[in-house]
N, C-alpha and C positions, 0 to 999 in steps of 0.2 A: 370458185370452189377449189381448182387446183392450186391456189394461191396460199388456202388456210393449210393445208396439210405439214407443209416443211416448218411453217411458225407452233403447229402443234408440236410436232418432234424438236424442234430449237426449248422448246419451254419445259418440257419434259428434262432434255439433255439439260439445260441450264439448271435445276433443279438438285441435279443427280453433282452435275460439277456443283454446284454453294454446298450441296453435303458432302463432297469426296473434300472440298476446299478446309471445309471445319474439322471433318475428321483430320487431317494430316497436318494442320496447323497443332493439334493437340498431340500427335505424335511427332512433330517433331520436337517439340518440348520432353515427352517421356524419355524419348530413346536415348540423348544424349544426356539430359540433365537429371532424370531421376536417379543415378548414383551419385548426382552432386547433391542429391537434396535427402539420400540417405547418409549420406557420408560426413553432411555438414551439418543437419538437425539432430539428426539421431545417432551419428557417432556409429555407425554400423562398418564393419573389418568387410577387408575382400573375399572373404569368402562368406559372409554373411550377406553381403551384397549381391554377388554371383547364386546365392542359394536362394534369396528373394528371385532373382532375376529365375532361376531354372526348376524350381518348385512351380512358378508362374507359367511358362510354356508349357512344362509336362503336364499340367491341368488340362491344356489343349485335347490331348490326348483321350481323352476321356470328356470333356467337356462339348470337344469340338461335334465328334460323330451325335452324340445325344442333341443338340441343339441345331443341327443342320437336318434332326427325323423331328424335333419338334415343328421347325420353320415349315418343313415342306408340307406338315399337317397343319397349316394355317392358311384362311381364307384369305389374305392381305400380304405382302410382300413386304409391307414396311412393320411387322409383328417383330421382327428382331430387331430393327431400329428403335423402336420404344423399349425392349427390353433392355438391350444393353446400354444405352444411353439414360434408362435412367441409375441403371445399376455403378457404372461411371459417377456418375452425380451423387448419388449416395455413398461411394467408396471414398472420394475426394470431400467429401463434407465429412466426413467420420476421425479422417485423419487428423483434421485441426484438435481431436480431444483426445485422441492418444498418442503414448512415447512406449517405447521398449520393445525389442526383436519380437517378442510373438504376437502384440496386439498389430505393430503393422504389416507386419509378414503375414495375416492372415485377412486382412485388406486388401493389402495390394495384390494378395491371390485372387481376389472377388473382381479385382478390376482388371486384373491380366484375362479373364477370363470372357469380361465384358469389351475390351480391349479387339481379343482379338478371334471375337468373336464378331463383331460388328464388322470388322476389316472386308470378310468377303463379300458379306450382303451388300457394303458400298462399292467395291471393287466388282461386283453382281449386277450393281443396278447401274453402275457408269458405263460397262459394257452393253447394258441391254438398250440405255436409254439415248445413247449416240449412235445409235449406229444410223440412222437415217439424221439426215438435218444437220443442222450447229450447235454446240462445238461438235465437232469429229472426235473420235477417240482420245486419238493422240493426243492433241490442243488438250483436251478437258483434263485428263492425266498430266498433262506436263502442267494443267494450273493448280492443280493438287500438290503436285512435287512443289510448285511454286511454294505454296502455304507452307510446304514444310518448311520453305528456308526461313518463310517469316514467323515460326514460331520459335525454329532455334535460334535466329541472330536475336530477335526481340527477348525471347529467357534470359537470351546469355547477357544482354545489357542492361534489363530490368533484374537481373544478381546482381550485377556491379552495381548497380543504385539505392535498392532494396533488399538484397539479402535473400536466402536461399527459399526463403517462401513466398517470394514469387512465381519458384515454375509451380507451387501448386496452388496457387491462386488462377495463374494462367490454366492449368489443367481442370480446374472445377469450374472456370468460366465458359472453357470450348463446351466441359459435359453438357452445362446446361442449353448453350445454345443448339446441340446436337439434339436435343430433343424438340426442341421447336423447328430445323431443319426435315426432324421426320415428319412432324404434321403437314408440310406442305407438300410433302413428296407425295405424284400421281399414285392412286388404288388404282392397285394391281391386282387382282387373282391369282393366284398360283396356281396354275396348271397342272395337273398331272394327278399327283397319288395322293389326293389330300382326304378323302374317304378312306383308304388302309389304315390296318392298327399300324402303331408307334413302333411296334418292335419288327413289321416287315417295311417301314420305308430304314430304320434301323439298319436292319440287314442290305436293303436296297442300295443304302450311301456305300457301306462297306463294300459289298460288292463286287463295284465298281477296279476293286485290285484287280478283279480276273483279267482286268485290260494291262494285260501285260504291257504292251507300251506306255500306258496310260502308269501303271507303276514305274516303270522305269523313269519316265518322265520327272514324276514328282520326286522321286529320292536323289535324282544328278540334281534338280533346280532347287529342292531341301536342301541337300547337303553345301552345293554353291554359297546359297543364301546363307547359312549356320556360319563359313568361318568371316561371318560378320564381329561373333561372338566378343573374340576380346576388344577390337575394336570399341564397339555398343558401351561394352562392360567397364572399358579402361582405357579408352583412348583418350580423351579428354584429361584424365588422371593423370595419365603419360605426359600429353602435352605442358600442362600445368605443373605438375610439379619437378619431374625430370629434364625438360627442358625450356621452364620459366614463362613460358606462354602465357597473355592474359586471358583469365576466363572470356573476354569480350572475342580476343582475336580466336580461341579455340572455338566459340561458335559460328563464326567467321570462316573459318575452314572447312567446318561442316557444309555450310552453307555454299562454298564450292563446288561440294562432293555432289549436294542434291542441285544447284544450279546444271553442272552436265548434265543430270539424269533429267531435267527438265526441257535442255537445250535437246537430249536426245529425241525423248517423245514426241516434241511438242514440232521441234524442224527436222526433225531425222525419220520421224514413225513411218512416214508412207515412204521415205527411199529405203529405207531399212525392211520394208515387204516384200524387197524383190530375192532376200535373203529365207532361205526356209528357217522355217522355227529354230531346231535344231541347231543350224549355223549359228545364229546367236546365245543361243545356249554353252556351244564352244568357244567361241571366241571371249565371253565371260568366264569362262572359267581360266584360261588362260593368263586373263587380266587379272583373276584372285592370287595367281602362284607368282604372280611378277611385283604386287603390290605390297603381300602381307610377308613379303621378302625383303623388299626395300624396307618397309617402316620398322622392322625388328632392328637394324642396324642406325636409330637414331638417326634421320637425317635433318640437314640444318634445315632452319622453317623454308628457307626460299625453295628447297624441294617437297618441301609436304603438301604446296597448291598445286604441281603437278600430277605428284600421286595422287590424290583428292579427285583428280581430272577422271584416274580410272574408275571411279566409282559409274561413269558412265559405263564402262565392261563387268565390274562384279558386281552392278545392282539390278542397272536399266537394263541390260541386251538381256541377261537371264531372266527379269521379269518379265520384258514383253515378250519375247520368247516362250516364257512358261504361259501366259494366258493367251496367250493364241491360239500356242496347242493346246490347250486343255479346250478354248470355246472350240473350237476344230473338232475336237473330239466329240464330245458332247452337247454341244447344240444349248441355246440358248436357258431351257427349262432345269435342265442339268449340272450349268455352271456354275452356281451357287454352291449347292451339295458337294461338287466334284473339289470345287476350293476351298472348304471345307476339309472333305479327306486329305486331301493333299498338306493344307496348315495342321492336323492335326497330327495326320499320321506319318509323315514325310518330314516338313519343316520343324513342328515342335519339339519329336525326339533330338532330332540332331541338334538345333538352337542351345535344346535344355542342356544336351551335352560340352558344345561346346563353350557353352556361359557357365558351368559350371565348375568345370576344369580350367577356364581364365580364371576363378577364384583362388585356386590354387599356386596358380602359377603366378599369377601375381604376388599373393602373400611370399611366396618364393623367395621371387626374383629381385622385388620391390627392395627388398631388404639391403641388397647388394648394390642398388643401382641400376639393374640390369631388365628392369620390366619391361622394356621392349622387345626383349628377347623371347617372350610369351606369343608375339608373332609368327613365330617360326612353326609353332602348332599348327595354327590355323593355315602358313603353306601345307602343311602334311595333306590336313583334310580337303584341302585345295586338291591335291594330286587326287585323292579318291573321288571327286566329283571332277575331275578331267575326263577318267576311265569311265565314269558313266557318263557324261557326256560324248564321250567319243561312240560307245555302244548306242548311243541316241541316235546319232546324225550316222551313223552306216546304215541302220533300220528305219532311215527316214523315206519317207513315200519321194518315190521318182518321178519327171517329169510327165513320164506317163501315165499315172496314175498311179503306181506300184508301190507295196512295199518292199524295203528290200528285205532280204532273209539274214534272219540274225543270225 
């Protein structure tokens, strides 16, 4: 009898990684490649691009807190996995019959919606359902990051061979199988406030700001994450047309970037424990002011697999960093909701912000030659997520147990 127990928790974990594995194999096709497949089907300008991409997070905003009071009023854990995965599937099937800025800009809002919304319920349930057994955290995380690489290098060379609708075929393939990955996922209960009305676990998720730390937390690791922005939005654009890059080798490069953040979790996750949350919080930030400083200034490709390297400090250290503290914080039943607030009301504004403002600047810049110079932005908002990381890790609990006083 003490034998079955670790193979029940292995089965669960394993479960939780084949979903975390599909969802990220499908983002990694979105992130990089759906301004190539706006840009190359539909003919859509940079700032129509950028206004798809930030109309789509600021949905978060409102989308997020309402759907993380619906989840928590639900008998089953896997109710937001059926929703937004089939909503995915319906967005991406709809596309094949429409053209023109407002039929799919109102789409691909239904799917940003579904998108990432789904993100924390799997990021929820990878953390719940490793934590005893095999894979361990880290391992299962770092084989998700894996999948990302295999759906951007795989996009990026089924474009070279097929044309730009391939990443939404790849994208309506993952939806579908994301719904039969939820059916096999362990029922679960939701614990807690699943008898209260809608509008007090509502208020319930909100909350949760009174935790001052707990807000501070999310606006340095939001703001961190956001000067992803022009990156996401135009880096690849950048690559390809201003400095001749093939679409194959720009997903190639990607795939560097999430290759460290895979090597970090996956062999780094438990030496990287002995670091408080916080500390890697900073140390990511760091990495954001030294990177989106270099790639403003065009560098030759044989330096862009280096910088790519840091994607280990402005992705990995800050996210594992942010979901430690936040499970730390709040405790298993909580973590869901809490990452939730946190993508909605933290990450989304600032993303939507600063994906919307690379629109601009690229139409700019682009004009000139000079769209790498849109980088420089995203150093700025670098420095403001330094200073609130630096406010993190002074107020971070001490050896003894202590917090320190802000």
């Amino acid at each position: 009898m003490a034998e079955s127990s670790p193979a029940k928790f292995s089965s669960d974990g394993v479960r939780a990684t084949l979903l975390s594995c599909l969802f990220f194999a499908g983002f990694g096709a979105l992130i990089p490649h759906l301004p190539t497949w706006l840009d190359s089907t539909q003919h859509f300008t940079g700032v129509q691009i950028s206004t798809v991409l930030t109309i789509g997070g600021l949905s978060r905003i409102i989308a997020g807190p309402l759907t993380a009071a619906w989840a928590a009023g639900q008998s089953d854990k896997r109710a937001p996995l059926f929703l937004f995965s089939f909503l995915l599937s319906a967005g991406f099937a709809a596309l094949w019959f429409v053209t023109g800025f407002w039929p799919v800009f109102f789409i691909i809002l239904m799917m940003d919606v579904g998108f990432w919304g789904l993100l924390p319920a799997v990021e929820a349930a990878l953390i719940r359902l490793t934590k005893r057994g095999l894979p361990p955290y880290g391992v299962a995380r770092g084989m998700a990051s894996a999948a990302f690489i295999v759906g951007s290098s795989s996009v990026g060379a089924l474009v070279g061979g097929y044309g730009p609708w391939a990443i939404w075929a790849w994208l309506l393939g993952v939806s579908i199988a994301l719904i039969g990955a939820g059916l096999i996922m362990p029922r679960e209960p939701v614990a807690g406030n699943e008898e209260a009305g809608f509008a007090s676990r509502l208020m319930e998720g909100v909350g949760l700001l009174r935790n001052r730390r707990f807000a501070l937390l999310i606006f340095a690791a939001g703001i961190l994450q956001a000067t992803h922005g022009y990156f996401y939005g135009f880096g690849v654009l950048i690559w390809t047309k201003d400095q001749g890059i093939s679409q194959a080798v720009a997903g190639n490069l990607w795939s560097v970037g999430v290759a460290v953040e895979v090597i970090f979790l996956m062999f780094l996750g438990n030496w990287s424990a002995r670091f408080a949350s916080e500390t890697l919080i900073l140390v990511g930030a760091i990495a954001c002011i030294i990177r989106w400083t270099a790639m403003a200034f065009l560098p030759p490709e044989i330096l862009l697999w280096p910088l790519q390297v840091l994607h280990a400090g402005t992705f990995a250290a800050v996210f594992l960093g942010a979901m430690r503290l936040v499970n730390q914080m709040m405790g298993d039943e909580q973590t869901a909701t809490a990452q939730m607030i946190y993508m909605a009301l933290a990450s989304a504004p600032a993303q939507a912000f600063t994906t919307f403002m690379s629109g601009y600047f690229y139409d700019a810049l682009a004009a000139d030659g000079h769209a790498a110079w849109g980088y420089l932005s995203m150093t700025g908002v670098s420095v403001v997520g330094l200073v609130l990381a630096i406010l993190l890790w002074v107020t971070r609990e001490r050896p003894g147990g202590r917090l320190a006083t802000a």
